[in-house]
Structure formats: structure tokens, C-alpha cells
N, C-alpha and C positions, 0 to 999 in steps of 0.2 A: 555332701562334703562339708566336711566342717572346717569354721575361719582359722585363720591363725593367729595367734594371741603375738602381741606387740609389744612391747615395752612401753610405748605410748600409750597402752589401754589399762597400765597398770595407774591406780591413786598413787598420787605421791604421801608419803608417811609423815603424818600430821606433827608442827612441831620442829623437825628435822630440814626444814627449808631447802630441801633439795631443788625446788623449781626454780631457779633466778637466773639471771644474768650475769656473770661476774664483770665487775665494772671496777678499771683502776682510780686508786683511791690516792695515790701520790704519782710526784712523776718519774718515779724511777719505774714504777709500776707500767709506767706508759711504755718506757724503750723497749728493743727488743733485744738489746742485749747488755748486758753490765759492765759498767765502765770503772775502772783504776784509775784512781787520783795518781798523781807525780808523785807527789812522796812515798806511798807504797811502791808505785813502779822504779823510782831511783833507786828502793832501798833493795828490790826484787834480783837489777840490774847492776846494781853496785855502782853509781853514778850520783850525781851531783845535781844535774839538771841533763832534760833531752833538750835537744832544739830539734827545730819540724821545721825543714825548708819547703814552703809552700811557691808554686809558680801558677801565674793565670797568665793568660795569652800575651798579656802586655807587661807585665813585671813580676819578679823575685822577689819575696818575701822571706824572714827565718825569724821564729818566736819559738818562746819556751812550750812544752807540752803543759798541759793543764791536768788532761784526763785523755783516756785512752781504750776502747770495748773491741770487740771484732766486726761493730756496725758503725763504727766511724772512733775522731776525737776532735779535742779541742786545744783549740792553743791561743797564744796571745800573740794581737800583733798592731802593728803603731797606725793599720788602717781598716777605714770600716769598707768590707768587699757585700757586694750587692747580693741580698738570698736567691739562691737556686744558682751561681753564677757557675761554672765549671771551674776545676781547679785539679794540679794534681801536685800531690802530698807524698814528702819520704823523710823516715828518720831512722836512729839504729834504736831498736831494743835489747842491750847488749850487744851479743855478734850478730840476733839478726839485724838483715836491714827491710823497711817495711816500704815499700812502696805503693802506691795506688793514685787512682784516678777519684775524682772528688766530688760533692757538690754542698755547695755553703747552705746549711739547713737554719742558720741561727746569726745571731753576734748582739754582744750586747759590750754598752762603754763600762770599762770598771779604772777608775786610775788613769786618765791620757789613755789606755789602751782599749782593744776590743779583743772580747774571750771570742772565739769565734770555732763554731760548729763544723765540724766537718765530715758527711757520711761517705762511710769508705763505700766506691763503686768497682764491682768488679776484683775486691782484694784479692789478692791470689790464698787460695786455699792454706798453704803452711803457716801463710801468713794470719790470717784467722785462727789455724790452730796452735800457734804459739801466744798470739794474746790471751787467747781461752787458757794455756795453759798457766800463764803468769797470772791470773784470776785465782787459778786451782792453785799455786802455789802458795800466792797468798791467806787464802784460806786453811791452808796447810802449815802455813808460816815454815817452808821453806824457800832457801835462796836458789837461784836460777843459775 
């Protein structure tokens, strides 16, 4: 009986560095999904500024959007909230409204404030698919 040939018993073609690893080389590269700054999403949405009302178990928060993906965003706010803390996040993108459940992945102080991470947990699916879509718009450079 004779073996069966593999793809892994094939040489790799000298030159054409097909064998490696691909390894992210910035940190956009790292996310796993792409994020819209505020001023493309304002301009998308026809707005001014978002605000993102953020609640943790013991207080209300509300700061501008920063940036915005279908795996989380970021926004600004007057406190530094502890990483991994739970959190749940809503704001309008237009007429939608986005809701979700949260966890604080980041913060950093810029100005009195903290930009501060937020990965969306559990977004509801239209929801993901209207931020994807405001992505494709903007690469389209149409309005929403």
C-alpha cells in the first residue's frame, strides 16, 4: 500500500518564505477587531460628540466616545476604574442604541482624565453588525 503524500512532506520554495509565523508588528495588528475614532464616527452619524453612559456596581459615569470596534470602545472619563472591573456600557450610534455588558481592559491618564478600554461582552449581534457596518461605510465614505 502505498503512503499518502502531505502537504507537510512537500519543501517549502526557496526564497518565498512561506514557513513562518506571522507575528503582529503594531498594535492595531494585535486587536481583533478595528476600531473608529469619534470624529469619523460623528461625521458617519451626523453628531457632534457621543457620550457613553458607563455604570459599575456602585456609580454612574458619562464621557465622550474616543473610539469605537464590534470588540469593545473607549471613552473618557474624570475616573481611573480598576482593570478587568465589570462594567455595563450604552450609547446611541445614530438611531441605534448600543448596549452591552463590559470589562475595563485598559486606562491610561491623558489631561485630568482617563481614556479608558472597554471590551464589549456579550454585544448583542445587530449590534456588532452595525458597528462593522459604520467601518464599511467609512471606508466607502458613505453617510449612515
Amino acid at each position: 500500500m502505498e503512503k499518502k503524500v502531505s502537504w507537510d512532506d512537500i519543501p517549502s520554495l526557496d526564497g518565498l518564505g512561506v514557513d513562518w509565523e506571522y507575528q503582529p508588528e503594531t498594535l492595531l495588528d494585535k486587536r481583533a477587531f478595528v476600531r473608529l475614532g469619534m470624529g469619523a464616527v460623528c461625521r458617519l452619524v451626523e453628531v457632534r460628540e457621543i457620550v457613553v453612559r458607563l455604570v459599575t456596581p456602585k456609580q454612574q459615569y458619562e464621557g465622550p466616545l474616543v473610539d469605537v470596534g464590534a470588540g469593545g470602545c473607549a471613552l473618557s472619563l474624570p475616573v481611573l476604574l480598576a482593570i478587568d472591573s465589570p462594567v455595563k456600557v450604552g450609547f446611541f450610534l445614530g438611531s441605534a442604541k448600543i448596549i452591552s455588558r463590559g470589562l475595563v481592559r485598559h486606562a491610561n491618564a491623558e489631561g485630568g482624565r482617563f481614556i479608558t478600554g472597554i471590551q464589549f461582552i456579550d454585544l448583542a449581534p445587530a449590534s456588532a453588525e452595525y458597528i462593522a457596518g459604520l467601518y464599511a461605510a467609512k471606508v466607502f465614505s458613505h453617510a449612515v
